[in-house]
Short mmCIF file of the C-alpha atoms (twelve columns), coordinates in Angstrom:
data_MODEL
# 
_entry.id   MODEL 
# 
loop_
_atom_site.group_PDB 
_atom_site.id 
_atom_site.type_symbol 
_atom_site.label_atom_id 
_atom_site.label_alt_id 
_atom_site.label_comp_id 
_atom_site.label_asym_id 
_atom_site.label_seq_id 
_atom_site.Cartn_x 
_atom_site.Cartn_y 
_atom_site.Cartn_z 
_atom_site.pdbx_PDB_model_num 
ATOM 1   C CA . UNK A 1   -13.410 122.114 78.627 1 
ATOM 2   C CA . UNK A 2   -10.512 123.993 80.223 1 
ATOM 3   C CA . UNK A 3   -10.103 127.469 79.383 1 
ATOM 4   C CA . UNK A 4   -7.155  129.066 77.042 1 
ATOM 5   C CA . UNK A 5   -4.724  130.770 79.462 1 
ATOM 6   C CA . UNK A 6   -3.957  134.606 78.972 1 
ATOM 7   C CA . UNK A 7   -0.331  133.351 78.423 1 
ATOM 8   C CA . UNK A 8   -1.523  130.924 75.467 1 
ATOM 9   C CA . UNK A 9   -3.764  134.149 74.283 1 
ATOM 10  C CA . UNK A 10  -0.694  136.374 73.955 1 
ATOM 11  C CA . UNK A 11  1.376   134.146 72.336 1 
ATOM 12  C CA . UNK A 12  -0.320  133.088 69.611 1 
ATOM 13  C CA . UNK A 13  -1.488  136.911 69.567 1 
ATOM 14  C CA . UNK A 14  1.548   138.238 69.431 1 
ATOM 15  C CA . UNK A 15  2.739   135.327 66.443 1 
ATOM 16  C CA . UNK A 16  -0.282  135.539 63.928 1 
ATOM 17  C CA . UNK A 17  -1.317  139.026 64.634 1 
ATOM 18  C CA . UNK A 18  1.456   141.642 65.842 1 
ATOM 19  C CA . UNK A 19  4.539   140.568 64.189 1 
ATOM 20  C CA . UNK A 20  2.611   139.506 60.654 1 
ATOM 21  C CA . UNK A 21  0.000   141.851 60.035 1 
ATOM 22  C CA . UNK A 22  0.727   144.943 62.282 1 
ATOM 23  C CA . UNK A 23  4.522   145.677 62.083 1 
ATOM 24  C CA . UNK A 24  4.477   143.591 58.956 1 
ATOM 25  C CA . UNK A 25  8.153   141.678 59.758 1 
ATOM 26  C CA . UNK A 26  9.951   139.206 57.460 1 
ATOM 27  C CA . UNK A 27  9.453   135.751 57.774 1 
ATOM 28  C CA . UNK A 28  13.084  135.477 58.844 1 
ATOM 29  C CA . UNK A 29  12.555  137.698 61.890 1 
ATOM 30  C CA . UNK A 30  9.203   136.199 62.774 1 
ATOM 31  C CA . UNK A 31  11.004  132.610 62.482 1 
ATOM 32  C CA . UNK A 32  13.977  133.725 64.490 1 
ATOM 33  C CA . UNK A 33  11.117  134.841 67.666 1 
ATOM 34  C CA . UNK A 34  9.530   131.612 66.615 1 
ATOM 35  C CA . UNK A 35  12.507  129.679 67.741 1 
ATOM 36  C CA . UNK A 36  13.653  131.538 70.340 1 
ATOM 37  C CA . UNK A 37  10.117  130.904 72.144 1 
ATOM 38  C CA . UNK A 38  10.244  127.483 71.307 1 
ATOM 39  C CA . UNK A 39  13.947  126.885 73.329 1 
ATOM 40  C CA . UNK A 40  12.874  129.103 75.864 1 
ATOM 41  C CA . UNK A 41  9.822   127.318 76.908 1 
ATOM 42  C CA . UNK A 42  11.421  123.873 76.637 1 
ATOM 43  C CA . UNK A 43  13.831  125.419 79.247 1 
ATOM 44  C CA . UNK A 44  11.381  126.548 81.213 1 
ATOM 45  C CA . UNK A 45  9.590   122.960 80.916 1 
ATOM 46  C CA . UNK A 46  12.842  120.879 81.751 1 
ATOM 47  C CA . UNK A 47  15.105  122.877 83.911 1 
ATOM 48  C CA . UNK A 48  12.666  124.818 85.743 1 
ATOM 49  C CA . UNK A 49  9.510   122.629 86.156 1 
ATOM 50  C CA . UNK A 50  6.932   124.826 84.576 1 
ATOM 51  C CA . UNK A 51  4.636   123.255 82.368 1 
ATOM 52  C CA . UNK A 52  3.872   125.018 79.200 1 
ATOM 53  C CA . UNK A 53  0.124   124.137 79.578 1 
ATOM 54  C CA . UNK A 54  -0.005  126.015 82.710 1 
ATOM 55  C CA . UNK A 55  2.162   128.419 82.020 1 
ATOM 56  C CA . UNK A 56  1.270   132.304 83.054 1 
ATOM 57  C CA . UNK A 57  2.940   134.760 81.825 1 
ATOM 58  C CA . UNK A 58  3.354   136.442 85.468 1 
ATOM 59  C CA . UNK A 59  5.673   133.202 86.416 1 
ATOM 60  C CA . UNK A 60  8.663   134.442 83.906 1 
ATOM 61  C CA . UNK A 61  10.839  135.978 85.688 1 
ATOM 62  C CA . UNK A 62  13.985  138.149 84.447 1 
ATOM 63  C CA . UNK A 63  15.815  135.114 86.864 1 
ATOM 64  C CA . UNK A 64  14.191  132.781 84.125 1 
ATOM 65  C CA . UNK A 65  15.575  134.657 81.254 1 
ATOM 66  C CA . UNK A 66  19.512  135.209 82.279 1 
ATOM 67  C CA . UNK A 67  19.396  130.980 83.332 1 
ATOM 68  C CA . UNK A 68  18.026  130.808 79.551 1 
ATOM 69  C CA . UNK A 69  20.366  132.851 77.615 1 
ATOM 70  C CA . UNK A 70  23.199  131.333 79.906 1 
ATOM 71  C CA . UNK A 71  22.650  128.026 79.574 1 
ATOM 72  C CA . UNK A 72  22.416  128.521 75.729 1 
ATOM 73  C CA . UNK A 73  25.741  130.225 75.960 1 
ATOM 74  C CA . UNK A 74  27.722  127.470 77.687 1 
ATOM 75  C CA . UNK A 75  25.911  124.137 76.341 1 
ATOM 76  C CA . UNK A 76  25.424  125.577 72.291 1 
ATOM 77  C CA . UNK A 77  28.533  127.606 72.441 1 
ATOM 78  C CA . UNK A 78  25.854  130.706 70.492 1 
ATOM 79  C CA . UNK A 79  27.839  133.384 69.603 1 
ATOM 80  C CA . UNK A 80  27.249  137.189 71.194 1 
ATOM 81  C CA . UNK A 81  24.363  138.267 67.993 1 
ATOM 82  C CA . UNK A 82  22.735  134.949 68.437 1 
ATOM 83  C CA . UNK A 83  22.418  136.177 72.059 1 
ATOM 84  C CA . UNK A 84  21.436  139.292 71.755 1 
ATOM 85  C CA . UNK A 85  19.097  138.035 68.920 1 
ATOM 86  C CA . UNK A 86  17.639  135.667 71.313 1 
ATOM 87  C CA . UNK A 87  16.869  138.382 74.362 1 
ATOM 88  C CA . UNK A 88  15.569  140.785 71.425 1 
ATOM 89  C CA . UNK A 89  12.776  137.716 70.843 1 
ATOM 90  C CA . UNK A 90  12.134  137.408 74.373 1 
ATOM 91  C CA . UNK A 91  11.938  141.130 75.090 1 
ATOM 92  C CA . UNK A 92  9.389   141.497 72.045 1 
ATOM 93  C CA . UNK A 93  7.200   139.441 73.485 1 
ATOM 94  C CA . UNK A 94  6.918   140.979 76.793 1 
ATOM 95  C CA . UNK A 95  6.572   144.499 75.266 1 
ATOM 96  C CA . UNK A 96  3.717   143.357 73.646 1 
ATOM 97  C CA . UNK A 97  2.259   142.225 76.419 1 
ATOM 98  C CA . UNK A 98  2.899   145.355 78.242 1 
ATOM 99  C CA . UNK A 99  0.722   146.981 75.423 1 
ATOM 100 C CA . UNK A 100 -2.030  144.267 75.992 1 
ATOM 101 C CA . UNK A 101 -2.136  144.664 79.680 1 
ATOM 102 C CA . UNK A 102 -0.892  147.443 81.551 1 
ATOM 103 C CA . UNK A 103 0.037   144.933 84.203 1 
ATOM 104 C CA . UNK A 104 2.605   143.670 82.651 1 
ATOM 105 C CA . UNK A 105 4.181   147.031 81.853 1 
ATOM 106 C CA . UNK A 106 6.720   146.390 85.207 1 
ATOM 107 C CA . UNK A 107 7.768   142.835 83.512 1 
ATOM 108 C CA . UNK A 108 8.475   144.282 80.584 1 
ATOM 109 C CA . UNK A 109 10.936  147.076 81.890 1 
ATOM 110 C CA . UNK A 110 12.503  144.427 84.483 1 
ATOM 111 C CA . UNK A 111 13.642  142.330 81.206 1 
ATOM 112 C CA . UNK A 112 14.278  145.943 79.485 1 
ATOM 113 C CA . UNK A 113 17.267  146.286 82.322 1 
ATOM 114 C CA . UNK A 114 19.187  142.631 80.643 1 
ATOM 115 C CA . UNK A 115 21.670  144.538 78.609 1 
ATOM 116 C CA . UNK A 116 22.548  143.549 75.358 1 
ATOM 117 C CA . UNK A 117 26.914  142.136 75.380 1 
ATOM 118 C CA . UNK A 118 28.937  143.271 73.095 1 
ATOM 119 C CA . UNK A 119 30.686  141.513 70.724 1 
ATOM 120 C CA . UNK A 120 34.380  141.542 69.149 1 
ATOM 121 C CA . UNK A 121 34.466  144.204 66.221 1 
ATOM 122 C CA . UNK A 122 36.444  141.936 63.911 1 
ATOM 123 C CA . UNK A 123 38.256  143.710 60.509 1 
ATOM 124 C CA . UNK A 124 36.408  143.706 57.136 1 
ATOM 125 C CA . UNK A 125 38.552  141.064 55.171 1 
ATOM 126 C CA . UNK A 126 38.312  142.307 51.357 1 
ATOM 127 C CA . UNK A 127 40.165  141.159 47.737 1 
ATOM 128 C CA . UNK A 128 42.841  142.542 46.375 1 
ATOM 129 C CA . UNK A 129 42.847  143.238 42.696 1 
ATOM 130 C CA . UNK A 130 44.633  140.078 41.718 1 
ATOM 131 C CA . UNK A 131 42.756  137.768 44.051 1 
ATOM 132 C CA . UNK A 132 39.344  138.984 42.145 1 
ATOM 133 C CA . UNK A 133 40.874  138.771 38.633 1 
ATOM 134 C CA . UNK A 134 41.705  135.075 39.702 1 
ATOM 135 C CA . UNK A 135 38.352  134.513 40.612 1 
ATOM 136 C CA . UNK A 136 36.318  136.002 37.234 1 
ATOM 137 C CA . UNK A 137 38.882  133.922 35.484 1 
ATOM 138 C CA . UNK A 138 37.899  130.730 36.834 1 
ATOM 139 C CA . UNK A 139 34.478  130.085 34.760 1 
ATOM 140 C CA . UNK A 140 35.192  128.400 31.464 1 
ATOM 141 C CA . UNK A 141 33.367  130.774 29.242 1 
ATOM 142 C CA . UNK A 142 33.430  128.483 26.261 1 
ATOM 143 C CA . UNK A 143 30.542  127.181 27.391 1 
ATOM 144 C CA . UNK A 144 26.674  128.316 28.181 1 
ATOM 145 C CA . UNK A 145 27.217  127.323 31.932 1 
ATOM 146 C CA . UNK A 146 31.000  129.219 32.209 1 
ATOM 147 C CA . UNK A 147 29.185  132.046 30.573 1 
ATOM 148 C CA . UNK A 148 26.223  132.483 33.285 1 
ATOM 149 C CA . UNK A 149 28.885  131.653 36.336 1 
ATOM 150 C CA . UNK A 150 31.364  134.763 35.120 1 
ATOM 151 C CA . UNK A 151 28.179  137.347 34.392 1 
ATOM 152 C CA . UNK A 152 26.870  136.278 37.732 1 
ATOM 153 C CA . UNK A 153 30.324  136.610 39.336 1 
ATOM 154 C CA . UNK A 154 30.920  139.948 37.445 1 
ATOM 155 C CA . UNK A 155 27.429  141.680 38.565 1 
ATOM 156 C CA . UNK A 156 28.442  140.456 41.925 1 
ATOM 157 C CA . UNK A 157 31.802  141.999 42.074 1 
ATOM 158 C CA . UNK A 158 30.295  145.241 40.452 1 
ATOM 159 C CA . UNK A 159 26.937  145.957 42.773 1 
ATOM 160 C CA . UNK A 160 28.167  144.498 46.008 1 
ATOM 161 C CA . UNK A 161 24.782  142.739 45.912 1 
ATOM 162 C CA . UNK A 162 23.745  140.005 48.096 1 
ATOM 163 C CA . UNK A 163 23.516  136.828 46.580 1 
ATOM 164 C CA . UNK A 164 19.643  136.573 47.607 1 
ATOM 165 C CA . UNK A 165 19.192  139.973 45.583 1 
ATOM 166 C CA . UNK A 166 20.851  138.685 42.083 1 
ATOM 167 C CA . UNK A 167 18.469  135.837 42.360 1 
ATOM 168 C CA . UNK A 168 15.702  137.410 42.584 1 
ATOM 169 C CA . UNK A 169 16.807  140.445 40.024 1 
ATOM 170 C CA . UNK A 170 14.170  140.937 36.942 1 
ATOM 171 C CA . UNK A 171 15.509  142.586 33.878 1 
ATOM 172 C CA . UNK A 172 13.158  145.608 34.576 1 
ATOM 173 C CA . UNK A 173 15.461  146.348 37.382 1 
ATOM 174 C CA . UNK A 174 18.499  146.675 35.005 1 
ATOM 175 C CA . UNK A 175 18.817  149.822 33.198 1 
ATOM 176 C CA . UNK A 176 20.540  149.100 30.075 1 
ATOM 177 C CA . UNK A 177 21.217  152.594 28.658 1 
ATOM 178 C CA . UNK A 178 23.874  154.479 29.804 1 
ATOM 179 C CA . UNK A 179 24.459  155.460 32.490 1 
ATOM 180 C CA . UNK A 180 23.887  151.684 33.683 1 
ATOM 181 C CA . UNK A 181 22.182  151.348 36.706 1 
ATOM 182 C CA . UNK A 182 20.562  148.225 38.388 1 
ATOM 183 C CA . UNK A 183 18.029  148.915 41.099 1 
ATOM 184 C CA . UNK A 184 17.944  146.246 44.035 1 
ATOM 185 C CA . UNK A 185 15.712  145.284 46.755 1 
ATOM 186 C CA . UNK A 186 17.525  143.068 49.767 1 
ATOM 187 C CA . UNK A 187 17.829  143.291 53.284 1 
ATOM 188 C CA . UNK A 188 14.903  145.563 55.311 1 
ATOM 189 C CA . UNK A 189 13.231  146.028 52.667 1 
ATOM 190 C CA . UNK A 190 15.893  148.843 51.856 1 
ATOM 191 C CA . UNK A 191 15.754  149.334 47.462 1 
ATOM 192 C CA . UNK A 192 18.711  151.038 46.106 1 
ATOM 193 C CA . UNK A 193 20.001  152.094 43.111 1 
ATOM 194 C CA . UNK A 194 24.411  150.909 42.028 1 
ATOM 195 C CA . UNK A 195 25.791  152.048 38.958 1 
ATOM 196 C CA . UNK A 196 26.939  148.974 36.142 1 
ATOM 197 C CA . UNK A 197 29.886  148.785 34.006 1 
ATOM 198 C CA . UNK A 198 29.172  149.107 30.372 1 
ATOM 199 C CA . UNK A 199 31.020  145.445 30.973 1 
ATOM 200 C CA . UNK A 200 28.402  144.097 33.246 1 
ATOM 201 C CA . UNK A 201 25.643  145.315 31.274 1 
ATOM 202 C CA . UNK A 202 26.689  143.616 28.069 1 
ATOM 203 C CA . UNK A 203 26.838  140.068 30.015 1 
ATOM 204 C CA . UNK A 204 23.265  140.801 31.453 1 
ATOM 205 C CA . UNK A 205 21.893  141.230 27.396 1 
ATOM 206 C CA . UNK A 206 23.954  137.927 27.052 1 
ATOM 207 C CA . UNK A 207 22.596  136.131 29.447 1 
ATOM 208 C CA . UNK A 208 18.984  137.390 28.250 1 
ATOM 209 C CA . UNK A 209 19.586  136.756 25.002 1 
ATOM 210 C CA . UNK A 210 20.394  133.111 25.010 1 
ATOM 211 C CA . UNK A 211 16.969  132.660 26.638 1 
ATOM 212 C CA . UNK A 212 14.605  134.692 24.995 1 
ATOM 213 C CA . UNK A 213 11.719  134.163 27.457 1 
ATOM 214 C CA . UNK A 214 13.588  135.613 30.390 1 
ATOM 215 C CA . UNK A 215 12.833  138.877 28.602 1 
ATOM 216 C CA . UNK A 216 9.426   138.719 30.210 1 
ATOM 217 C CA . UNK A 217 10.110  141.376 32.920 1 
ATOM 218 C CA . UNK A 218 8.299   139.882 35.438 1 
ATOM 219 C CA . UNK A 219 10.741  136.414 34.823 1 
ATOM 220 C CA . UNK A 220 13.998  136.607 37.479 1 
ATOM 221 C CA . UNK A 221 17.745  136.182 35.324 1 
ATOM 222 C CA . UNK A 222 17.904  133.508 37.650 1 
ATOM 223 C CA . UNK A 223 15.408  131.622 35.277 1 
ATOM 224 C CA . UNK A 224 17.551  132.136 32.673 1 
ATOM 225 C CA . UNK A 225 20.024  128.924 32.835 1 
ATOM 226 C CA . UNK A 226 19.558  126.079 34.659 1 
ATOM 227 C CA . UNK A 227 21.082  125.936 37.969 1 
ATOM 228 C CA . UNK A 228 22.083  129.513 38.642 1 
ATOM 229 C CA . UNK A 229 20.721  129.207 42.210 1 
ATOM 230 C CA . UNK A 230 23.490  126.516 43.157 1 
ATOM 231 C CA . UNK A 231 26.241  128.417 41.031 1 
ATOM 232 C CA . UNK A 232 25.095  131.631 44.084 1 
ATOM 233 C CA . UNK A 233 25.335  128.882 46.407 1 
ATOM 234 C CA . UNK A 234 28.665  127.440 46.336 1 
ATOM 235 C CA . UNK A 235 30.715  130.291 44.837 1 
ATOM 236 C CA . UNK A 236 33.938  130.030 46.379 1 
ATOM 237 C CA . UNK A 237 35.357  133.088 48.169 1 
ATOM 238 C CA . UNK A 238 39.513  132.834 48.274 1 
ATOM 239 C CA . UNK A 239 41.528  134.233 50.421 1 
ATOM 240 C CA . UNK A 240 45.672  135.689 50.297 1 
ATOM 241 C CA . UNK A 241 46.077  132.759 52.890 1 
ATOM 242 C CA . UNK A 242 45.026  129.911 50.000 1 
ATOM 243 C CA . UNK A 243 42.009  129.095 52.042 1 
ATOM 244 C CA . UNK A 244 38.343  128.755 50.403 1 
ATOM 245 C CA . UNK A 245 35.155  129.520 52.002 1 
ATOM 246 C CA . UNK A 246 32.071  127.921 50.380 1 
ATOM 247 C CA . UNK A 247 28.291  129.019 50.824 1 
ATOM 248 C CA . UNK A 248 25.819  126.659 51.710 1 
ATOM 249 C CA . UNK A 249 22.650  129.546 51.703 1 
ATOM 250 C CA . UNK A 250 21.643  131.651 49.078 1 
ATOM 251 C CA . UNK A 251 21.454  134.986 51.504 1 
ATOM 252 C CA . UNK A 252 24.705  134.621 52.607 1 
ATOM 253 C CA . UNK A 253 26.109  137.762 51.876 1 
ATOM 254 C CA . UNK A 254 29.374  137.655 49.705 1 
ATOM 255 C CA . UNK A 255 29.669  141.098 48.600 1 
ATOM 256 C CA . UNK A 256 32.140  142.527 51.536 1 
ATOM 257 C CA . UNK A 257 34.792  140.484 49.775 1 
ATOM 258 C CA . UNK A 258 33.979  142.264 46.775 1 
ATOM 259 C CA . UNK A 259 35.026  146.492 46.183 1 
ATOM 260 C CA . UNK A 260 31.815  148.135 45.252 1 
ATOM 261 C CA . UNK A 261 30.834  151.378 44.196 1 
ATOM 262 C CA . UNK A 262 29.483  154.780 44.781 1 
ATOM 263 C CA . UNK A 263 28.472  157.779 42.334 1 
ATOM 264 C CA . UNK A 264 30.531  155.504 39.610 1 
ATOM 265 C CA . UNK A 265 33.528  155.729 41.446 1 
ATOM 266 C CA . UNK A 266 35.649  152.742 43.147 1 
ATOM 267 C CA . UNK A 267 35.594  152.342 47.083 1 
ATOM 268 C CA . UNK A 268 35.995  149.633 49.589 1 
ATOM 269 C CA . UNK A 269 33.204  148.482 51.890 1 
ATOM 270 C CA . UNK A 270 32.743  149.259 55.314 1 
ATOM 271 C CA . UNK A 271 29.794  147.512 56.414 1 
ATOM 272 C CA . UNK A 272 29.612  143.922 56.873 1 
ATOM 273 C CA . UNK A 273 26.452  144.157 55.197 1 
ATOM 274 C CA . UNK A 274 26.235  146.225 51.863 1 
ATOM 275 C CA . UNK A 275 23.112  147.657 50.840 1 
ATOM 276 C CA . UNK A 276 22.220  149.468 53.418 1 
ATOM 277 C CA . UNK A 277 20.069  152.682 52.661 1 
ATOM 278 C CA . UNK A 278 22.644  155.761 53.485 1 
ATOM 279 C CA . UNK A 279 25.602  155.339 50.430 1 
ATOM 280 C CA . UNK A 280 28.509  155.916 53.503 1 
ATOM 281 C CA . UNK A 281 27.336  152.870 55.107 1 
ATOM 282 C CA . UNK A 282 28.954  150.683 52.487 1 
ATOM 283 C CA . UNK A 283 31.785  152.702 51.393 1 
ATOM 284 C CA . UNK A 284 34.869  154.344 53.512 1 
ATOM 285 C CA . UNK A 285 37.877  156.012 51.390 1 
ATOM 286 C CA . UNK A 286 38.179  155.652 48.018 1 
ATOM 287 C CA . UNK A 287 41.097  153.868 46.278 1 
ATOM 288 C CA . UNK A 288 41.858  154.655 42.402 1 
ATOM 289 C CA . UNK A 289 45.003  153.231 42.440 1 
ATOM 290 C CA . UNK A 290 43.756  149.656 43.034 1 
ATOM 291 C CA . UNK A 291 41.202  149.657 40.574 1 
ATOM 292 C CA . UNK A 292 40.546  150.796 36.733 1 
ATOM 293 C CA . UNK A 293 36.515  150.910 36.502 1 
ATOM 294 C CA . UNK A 294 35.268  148.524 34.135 1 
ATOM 295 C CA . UNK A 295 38.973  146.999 32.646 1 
ATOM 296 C CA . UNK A 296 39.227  144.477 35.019 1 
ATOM 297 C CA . UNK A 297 35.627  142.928 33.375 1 
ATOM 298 C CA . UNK A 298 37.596  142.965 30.080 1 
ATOM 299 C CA . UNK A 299 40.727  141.227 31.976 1 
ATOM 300 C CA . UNK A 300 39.001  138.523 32.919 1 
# 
């Protein structure tokens, strides 16, 4: 019976125990590493004759890695993130290792030294007043469905949530009394806590109260009418140019296209990714002229 090499011990290791249990990751991140090891040993396997049952860990070299990430770049056409995504994987690992066996600890610095490439800051595209009213006016709220796809399009445009984070919002996260608050929990883990139009609370008792059982606080509002999940899904984002970007994945995250809001007042994101922890990470100047809080809820 051969014997399980270090490499195979550290891997699986590093998998099951480090990134699970220890730092506690999300699945997300800990499939991303997954993946990354998976390509990267296939590349090792077919461009660079190493077998993966032989494999030591000693035999990757920071050569190895640049071919890798490379090769990825000009036969997958990856974008700069997945790259740097990709060396962050690889670079895991081998700190890990390091821990493991001080040994290691001079592989692990040589593939510290790949610097990470930047990529092109591109400008936070955002909706102007008119292009959101045309969007909450789209549902046909005459009937139950129209109804859920404008509250769920309303809360959206109010929060800045993620569309991950209104599916998975209980109605013990919605504070109904004024002031109206709704207390999310997305991306890292972060929770915080955006203020609600009067507006946007009255469609959230709607919505509750045409299914009584959602009331059960443990019960998400997405439970509340069937097929809420693919309304998040493919809720159409328009542009000034005409065009029409559809989402195909729940976490995509639609809320830079929508103004959100800070201490009850109205602001325009900064981030690419609302919801960060720190308020000023979301929100750069303030703009009262191009918004009336909560009338454009009645508009629509």
């Amino acid at each position: 019976m051969k014997k399980t090499s270090d490499f195979a011990m550290i891997i699986h290791a590093f998998f099951t125990d480090w990134l699970g249990r220890q730092r506690e990751l999300s699945t997300h991140t800990i499939r991303s590493y997954r993946d990354t090891w998976r390509l990267f040993l296939r590349f090792l396997e077919e461009h660079r004759s190493l077998p993966i049952e032989r494999l030591a860990l000693r035999d990757i070299t920071i050569a190895h890695v640049l071919e890798f990430l490379e090769h990825h770049e000009r036969t997958h056409s990856i974008s700069t993130g997945t790259r740097n995504c990709r060396l962050a994987g690889l670079r895991a690992l081998f700190d890990f290792a390091a821990r493991q066996d001080p040994t290691a600890i001079a592989q692990a610095s040589q593939m510290r030294q790949i610097p990470r490439r930047r990529g092109i800051q591109r400008p936070i595209c955002y909706l102007e007043q008119q292009e959101v009213d045309a969007i909450l006016a789209q549902p046909d709220r005459s009937t139950p469905e129209g109804q859920r796809d404008h509250a769920l399009m309303v809360f959206l445009y109010n929060t800045g949530a993620r569309i991950q984070e209104a599916l998975d919002l209980c109605p013990q996260a919605v504070r109904f009394e004024s002031p109206c608050s709704v207390r999310l929990f997305g991306k890292g883990r972060r929770e915080r806590v955006c203020p609600m139009w009067p507006e946007t609370s009255a469609l959230l008792r709607a919505l509750l109260r045409r299914r009584p059982r959602a009331i059960d606080h443990c019960e998400p509002l997405r439970g509340t009418a069937r097929g809420l999940r693919r309304t998040a899904e493919v809720s159409a984002v328009c542009y000034g140019s005409g065009q029409v970007r559809s989402s195909d994945c729940p976490q995509t995250d639609f809320a830079p296209h929508f103004q959100t809001f800070d201490c009850g007042g109205p602001c325009r994101p900064r981030g690419r990714h609302p919801g960060h922890s720190r308020a000023a990470g979301t929100c750069s100047a303030r703009d009262d002229s191009s918004l009336r809080t909560g009338e454009h809820a009645n508009e629509a």
